[in-house]
C-alpha positions as CSV (number, residue, x, y, z in Angstrom):
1,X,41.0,25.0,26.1
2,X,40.0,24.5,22.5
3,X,42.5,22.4,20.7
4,X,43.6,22.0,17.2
5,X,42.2,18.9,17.2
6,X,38.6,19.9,18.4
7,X,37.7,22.0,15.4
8,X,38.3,21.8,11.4
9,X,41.7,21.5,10.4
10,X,40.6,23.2,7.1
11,X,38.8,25.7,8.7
12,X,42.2,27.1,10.1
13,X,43.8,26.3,7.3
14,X,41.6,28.9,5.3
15,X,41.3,31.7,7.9
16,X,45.5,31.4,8.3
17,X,45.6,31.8,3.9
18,X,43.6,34.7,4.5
19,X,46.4,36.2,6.3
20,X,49.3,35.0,4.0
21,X,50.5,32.2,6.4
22,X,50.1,28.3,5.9
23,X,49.7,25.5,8.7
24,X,52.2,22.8,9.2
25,X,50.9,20.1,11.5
26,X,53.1,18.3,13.2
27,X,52.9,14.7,14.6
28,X,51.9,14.4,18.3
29,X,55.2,14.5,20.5
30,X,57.2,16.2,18.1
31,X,59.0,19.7,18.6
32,X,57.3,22.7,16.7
33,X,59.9,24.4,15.3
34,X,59.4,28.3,16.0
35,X,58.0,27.6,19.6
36,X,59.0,30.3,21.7
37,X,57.2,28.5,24.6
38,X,57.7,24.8,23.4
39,X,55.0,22.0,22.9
40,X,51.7,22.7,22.8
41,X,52.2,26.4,21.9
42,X,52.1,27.1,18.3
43,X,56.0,28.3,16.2
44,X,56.2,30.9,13.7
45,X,58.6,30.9,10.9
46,X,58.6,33.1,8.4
47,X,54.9,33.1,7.3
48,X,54.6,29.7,8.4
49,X,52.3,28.5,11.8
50,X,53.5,25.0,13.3
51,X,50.7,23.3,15.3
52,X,49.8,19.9,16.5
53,X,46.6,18.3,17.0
54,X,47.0,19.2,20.6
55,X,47.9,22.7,20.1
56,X,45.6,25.3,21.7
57,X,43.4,27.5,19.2
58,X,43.8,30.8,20.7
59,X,47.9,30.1,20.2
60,X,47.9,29.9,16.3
61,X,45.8,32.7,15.8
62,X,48.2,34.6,18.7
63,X,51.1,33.7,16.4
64,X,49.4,34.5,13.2
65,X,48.5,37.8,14.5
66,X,51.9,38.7,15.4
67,X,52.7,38.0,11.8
68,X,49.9,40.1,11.0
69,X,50.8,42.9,13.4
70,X,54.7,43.0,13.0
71,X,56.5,45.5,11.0
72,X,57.6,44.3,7.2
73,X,61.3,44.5,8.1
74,X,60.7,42.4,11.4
75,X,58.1,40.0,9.4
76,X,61.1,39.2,6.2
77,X,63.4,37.7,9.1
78,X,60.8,36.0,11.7
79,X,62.0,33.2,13.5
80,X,60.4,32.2,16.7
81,X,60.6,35.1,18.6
82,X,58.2,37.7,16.6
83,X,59.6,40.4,19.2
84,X,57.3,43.7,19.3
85,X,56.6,46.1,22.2
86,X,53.8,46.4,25.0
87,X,51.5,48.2,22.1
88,X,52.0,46.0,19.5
89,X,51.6,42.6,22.0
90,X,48.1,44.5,23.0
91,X,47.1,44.8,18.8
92,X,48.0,40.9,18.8
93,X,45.6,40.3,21.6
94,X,42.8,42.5,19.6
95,X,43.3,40.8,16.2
96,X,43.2,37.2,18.0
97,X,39.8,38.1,19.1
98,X,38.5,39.3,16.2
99,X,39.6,36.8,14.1
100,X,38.1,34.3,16.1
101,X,34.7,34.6,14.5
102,X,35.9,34.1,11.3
103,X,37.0,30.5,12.3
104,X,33.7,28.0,12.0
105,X,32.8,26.3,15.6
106,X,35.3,28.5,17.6
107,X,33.8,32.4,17.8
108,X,34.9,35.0,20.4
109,X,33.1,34.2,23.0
110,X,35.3,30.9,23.5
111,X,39.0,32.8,22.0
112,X,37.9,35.0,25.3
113,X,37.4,31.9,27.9
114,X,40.5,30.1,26.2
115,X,42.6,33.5,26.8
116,X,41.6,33.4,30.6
117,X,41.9,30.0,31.1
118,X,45.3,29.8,29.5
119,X,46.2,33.3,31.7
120,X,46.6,36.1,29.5
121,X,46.6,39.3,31.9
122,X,44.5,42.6,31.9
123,X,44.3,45.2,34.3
124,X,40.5,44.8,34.0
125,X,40.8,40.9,35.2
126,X,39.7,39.4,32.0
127,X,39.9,39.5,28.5
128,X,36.6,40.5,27.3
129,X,36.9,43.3,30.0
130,X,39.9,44.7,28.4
131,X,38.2,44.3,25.1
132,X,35.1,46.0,25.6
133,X,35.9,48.4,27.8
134,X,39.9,49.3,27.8
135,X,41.3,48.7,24.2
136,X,40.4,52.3,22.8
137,X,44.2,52.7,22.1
138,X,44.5,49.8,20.2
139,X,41.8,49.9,18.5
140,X,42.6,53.1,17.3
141,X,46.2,51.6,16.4
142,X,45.0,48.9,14.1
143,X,42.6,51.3,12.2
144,X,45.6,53.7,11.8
145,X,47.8,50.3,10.5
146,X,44.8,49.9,8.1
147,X,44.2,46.2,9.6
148,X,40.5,46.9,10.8
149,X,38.0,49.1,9.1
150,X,35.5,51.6,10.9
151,X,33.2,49.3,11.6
152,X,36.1,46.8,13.7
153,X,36.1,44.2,10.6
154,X,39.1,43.0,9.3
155,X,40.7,44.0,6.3
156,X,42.8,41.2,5.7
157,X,46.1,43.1,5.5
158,X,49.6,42.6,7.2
159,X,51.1,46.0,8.6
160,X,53.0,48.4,6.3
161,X,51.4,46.5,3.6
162,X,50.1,48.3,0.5
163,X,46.6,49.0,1.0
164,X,46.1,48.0,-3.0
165,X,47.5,44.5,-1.8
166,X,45.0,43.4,0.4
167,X,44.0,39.7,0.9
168,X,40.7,39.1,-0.9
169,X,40.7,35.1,-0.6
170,X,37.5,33.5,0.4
């Protein structure tokens, strides 16, 4: 799996701004404080992403899109445990994907070998299956949130945000 450490820090560090959240890296061996799933998987506090160097990829941009994807009243208290139901984990998984080509020397095609690998489940056996071919619904959910536009690009906004307010940072 692709790492923190395999790809530019800044990079990350830009795509995450984009989205209203910052990066904290963390020294190797350390706890990252909003874990749910302990070391190497990414924390989320508040609109803050805790990594390490050895922290996997896809996990930031899992956490930063439960950020992302999480309701205002649910975002203003986040701590650890972002919470959300079997539709909204399914939006997370979407956004993740997409996002990945915005992040230089990463792209989709490896967020969707890094997914397997690390053993995210769809009923299709993998996730570019389930992306291609069985994410209508959510799809459909994200454009109705105003996240993605017609055309399945982002529109840098955080659910129940004001559409006048979107993220324009480059």
């Amino acid at each position: 799996m692709t790492t923190i450490g395999d790809i530019s820090e800044s990079g990350l560090t830009r795509l995450l701004a984009r989205l209203g959240l910052s990066l904290r890296i963390c020294a190797e061996g350390q706890e990252l404080p909003g874990s749910y799933w302990g070391v190497p998987e990414a924390g989320l506090i508040g609109n803050c992403v805790y990594a390490s160097a050895k922290t996997p990829v896809h996990s930031v941009l899992h956490e930063a899109c439960h950020y992302l994807c999480m309701t205002p009243a649910r975002r203003r208290v986040l701590d650890t445990n972002a919470g959300g139901d079997y539709d909204e984990e399914n939006c997370v998984c979407f956004m993740q994907i997409i996002l990945a080509d915005f992040l230089p020397s990463f792209g989709r095609a490896r967020m969707l070998a890094d997914m397997n690998a690390w053993g995210y489940t769809f009923r299709l056996g993998s996730a570019q299956a389930w992306f291609e071919g069985d994410a209508e619904d959510v799809r459909a959910r994200l454009q109705g949130w105003g996240m993605l536009d017609h055309d399945l690009k982002p529109t840098w906004r955080l659910r129940g945000a004001d559409p006048a307010r979107a993220m324009h940072i480059a």
